[in-house]
C-alpha positions in Angstrom: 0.0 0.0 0.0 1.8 3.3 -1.4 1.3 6.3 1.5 -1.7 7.9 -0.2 -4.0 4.6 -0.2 -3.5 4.3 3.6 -4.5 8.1 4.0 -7.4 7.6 1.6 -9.1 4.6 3.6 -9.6 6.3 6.9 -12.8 6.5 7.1 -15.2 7.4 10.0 -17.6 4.8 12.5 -19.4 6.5 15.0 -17.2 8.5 17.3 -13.9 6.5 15.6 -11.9 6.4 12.8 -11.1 3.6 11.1 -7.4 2.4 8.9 -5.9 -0.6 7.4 -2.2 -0.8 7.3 -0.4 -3.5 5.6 2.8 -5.2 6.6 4.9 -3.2 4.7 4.4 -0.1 6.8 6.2 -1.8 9.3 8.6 -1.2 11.6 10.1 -4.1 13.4 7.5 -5.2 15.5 4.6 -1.9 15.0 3.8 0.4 12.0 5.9 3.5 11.4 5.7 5.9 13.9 5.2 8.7 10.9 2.2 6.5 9.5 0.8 6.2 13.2 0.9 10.1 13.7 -0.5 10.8 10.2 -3.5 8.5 11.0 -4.3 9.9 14.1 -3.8 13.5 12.0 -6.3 12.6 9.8 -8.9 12.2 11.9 -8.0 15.1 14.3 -8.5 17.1 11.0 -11.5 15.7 10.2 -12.5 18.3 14.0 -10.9 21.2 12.4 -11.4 23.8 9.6 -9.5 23.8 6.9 -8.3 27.1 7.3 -6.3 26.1 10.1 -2.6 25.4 10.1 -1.3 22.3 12.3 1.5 24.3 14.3 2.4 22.0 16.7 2.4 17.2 17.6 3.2 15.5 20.4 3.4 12.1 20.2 4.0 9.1 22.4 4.5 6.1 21.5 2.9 3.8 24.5 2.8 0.0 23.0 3.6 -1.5 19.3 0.9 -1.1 16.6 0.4 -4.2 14.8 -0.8 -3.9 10.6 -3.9 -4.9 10.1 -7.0 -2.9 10.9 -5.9 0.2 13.6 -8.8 2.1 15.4 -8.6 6.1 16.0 -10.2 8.1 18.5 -10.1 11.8 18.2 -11.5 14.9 20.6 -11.6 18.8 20.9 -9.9 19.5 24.3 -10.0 23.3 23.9 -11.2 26.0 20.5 -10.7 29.0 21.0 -11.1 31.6 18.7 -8.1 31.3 16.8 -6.4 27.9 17.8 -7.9 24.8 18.4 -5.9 21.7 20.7 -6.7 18.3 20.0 -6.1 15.0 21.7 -5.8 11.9 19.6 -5.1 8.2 20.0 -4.9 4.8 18.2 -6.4 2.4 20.2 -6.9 -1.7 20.8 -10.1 -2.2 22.4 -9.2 -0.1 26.0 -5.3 -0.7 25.1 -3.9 2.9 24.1 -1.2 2.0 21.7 -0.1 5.9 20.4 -1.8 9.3 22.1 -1.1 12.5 20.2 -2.1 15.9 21.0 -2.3 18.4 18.2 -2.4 22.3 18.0 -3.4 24.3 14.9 -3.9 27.8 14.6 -4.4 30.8 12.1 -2.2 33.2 11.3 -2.1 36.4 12.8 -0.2 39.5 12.6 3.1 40.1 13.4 6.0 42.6 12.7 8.4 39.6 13.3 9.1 37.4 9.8 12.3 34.9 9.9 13.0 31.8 9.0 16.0 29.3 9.1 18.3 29.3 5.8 19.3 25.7 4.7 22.9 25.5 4.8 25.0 23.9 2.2 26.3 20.4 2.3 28.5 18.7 0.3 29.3 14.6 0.0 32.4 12.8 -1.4 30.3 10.1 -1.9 26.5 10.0 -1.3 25.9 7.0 0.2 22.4 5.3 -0.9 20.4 2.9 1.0 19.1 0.3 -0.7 15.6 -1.8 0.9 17.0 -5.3 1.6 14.2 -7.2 2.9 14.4 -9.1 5.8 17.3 -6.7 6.8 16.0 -3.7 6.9 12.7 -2.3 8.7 9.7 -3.1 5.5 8.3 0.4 5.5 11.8 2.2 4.2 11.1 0.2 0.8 8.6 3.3 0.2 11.2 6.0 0.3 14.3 6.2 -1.1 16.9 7.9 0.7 21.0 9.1 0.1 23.1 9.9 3.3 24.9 13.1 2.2 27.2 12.9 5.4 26.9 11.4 8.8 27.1 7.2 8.6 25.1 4.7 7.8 22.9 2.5 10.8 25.3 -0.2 12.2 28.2 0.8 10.4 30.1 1.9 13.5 30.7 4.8 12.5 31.0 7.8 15.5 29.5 11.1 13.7 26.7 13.0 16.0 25.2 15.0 12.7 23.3 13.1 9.3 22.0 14.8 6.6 19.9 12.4 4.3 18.2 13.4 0.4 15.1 11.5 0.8 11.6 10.8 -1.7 8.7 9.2 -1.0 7.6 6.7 -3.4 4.1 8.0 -4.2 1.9 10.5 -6.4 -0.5 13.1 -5.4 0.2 16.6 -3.9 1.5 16.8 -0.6 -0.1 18.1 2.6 0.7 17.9 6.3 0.3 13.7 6.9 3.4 13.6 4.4 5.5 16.2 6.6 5.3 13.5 9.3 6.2 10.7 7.0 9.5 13.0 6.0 10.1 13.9 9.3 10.2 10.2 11.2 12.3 8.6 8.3 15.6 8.7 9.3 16.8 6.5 12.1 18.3 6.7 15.3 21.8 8.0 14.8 22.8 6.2 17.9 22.1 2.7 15.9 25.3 3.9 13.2 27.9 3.8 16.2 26.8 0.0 16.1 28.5 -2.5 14.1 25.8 -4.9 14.0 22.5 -4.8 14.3 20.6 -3.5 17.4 17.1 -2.3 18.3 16.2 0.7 19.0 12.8 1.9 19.8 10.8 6.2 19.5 9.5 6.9 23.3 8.3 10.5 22.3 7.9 12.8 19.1 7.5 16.6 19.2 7.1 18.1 15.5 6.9 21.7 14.9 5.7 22.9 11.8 7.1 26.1 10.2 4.5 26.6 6.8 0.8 26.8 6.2 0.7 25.0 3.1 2.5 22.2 1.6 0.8 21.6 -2.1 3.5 23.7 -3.9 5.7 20.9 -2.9 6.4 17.8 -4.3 7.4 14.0 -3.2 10.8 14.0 -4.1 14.0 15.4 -2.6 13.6 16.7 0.7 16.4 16.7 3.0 16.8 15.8 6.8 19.2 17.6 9.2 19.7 15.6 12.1 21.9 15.6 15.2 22.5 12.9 17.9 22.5 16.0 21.0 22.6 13.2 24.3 22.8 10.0 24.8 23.2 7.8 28.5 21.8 5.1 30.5 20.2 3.4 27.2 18.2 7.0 26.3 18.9 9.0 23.6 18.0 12.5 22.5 17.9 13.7 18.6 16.6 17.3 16.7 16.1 17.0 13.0 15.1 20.7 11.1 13.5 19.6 7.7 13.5 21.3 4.6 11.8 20.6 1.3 12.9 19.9 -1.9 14.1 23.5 -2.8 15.8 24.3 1.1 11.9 25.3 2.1 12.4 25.1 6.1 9.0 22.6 6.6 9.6 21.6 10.8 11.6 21.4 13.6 11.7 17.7 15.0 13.1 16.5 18.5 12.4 12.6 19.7 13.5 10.9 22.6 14.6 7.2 21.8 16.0 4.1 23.8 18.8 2.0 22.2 19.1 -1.5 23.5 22.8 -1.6 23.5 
């Protein structure tokens, strides 16, 4: 299922929201983390009007999300006149497997207008990773992504920074369910200072999203920024800026992760 058929069958039951995800969405043991967050997006949007921006997700990831069919639950926790704050969670029966909470907002005036400027990178070699299957997690076999600089997973390699080129294989114009795809891709950092492999695992997610609008862009090369800032006791800590495919700044990113090594 390319990323656009999973989006397109959400549909609504009731109070819930309904998905299938097939197996190649996953991610070891549970679906992506990026297609768990746009799912529960989705339907937090469906609450919403269209005329207001997603600023703001937190995500935590509580137990693994099998494929198959996933159940969503979304409420308004708070609308005020200009932002709205959502709560959302994909659910097993009374198991809560992801909870999200969401803020979007309009626009409103201000005399302050900056953004961050991509900065240049240069690679001897860009180093591409090819889907092996049965080696690698099955949902990377739906982008396609170049390491630019930083190493590879389990390489054990000792760079803190990454910066990947990276397409999603898919058609359709882009909105904000595929800023979370971009923005979960890359992996733990951490895992490269391995030489073989080891799991790893997303605790928490916080995305911030820096445009209104994301159909001038297209699917392929974005690029991922990404810097391995702690790590002790198993925990680690990473910020990712992403930009789109012309240096567009698109979200600030910080996860939390555990390493099992």
């Amino acid at each position: 299922m390319r990323f656009s058929d999973v989006m397109q069958g959400v549909t609504r039951h009731g109070d819930d929201w309904r998905a299938v995800v097939s197996e190649d969405w996953l991610q070891g043991r549970s679906v992506f983390g990026g297609l768990q967050a746009a799912l529960a997006l989705r339907a937090m949007r469906a609450l919403v009007p269209a005329d207001m921006p997603l600023r703001s997700l937190q995500t935590t990831f509580v137990a693994p999300v099998p494929a198959g069919p996933v159940s969503i639950h979304a409420q308004c926790l708070r609308q005020g006149r200009n932002a709205i704050q959502l709560e959302a969670s994909l659910i097993d029966g009374e198991q809560t497997l992801c909870r999200l909470l969401g803020v979007f907002g309009r626009a409103r005036p201000s005399v302050l207008n900056f953004q961050p400027v991509q900065p240049s990178v240069s690679a001897a070699v860009p180093r591409e990773l090819h889907y092996i299957e049965g080696r690698m997690p099955a949902f990377t076999q739906h982008f396609r992504a170049c390491w630019l600089r930083g190493d590879l997973p389990f390489s054990g390699g000792r760079q803190r920074e990454s910066v990947l080129r990276i397409s999603l294989r898919d058609e359709g114009p882009v909105d904000e369910t595929h800023v979370l795809a971009f923005g979960d891709f890359i992996p733990p950092i951490a895992l490269s200072m391995f030489d073989q492999p080891t799991p790893g695992s997303s605790l928490t997610w916080m995305l911030e999203l820096l445009r209104d609008r994301y159909d001038d862009l297209g699917l392929d090369d974005w690029r991922i920024d990404a810097e391995l800032i702690a790590a002790r006791d198993g925990y680690t800590q990473q910020g990712v800026m992403l930009w789109g495919p012309n240096g567009e700044p698109v979200a600030l990113s910080r996860q939390s992760m555990v390493v099992f090594g």
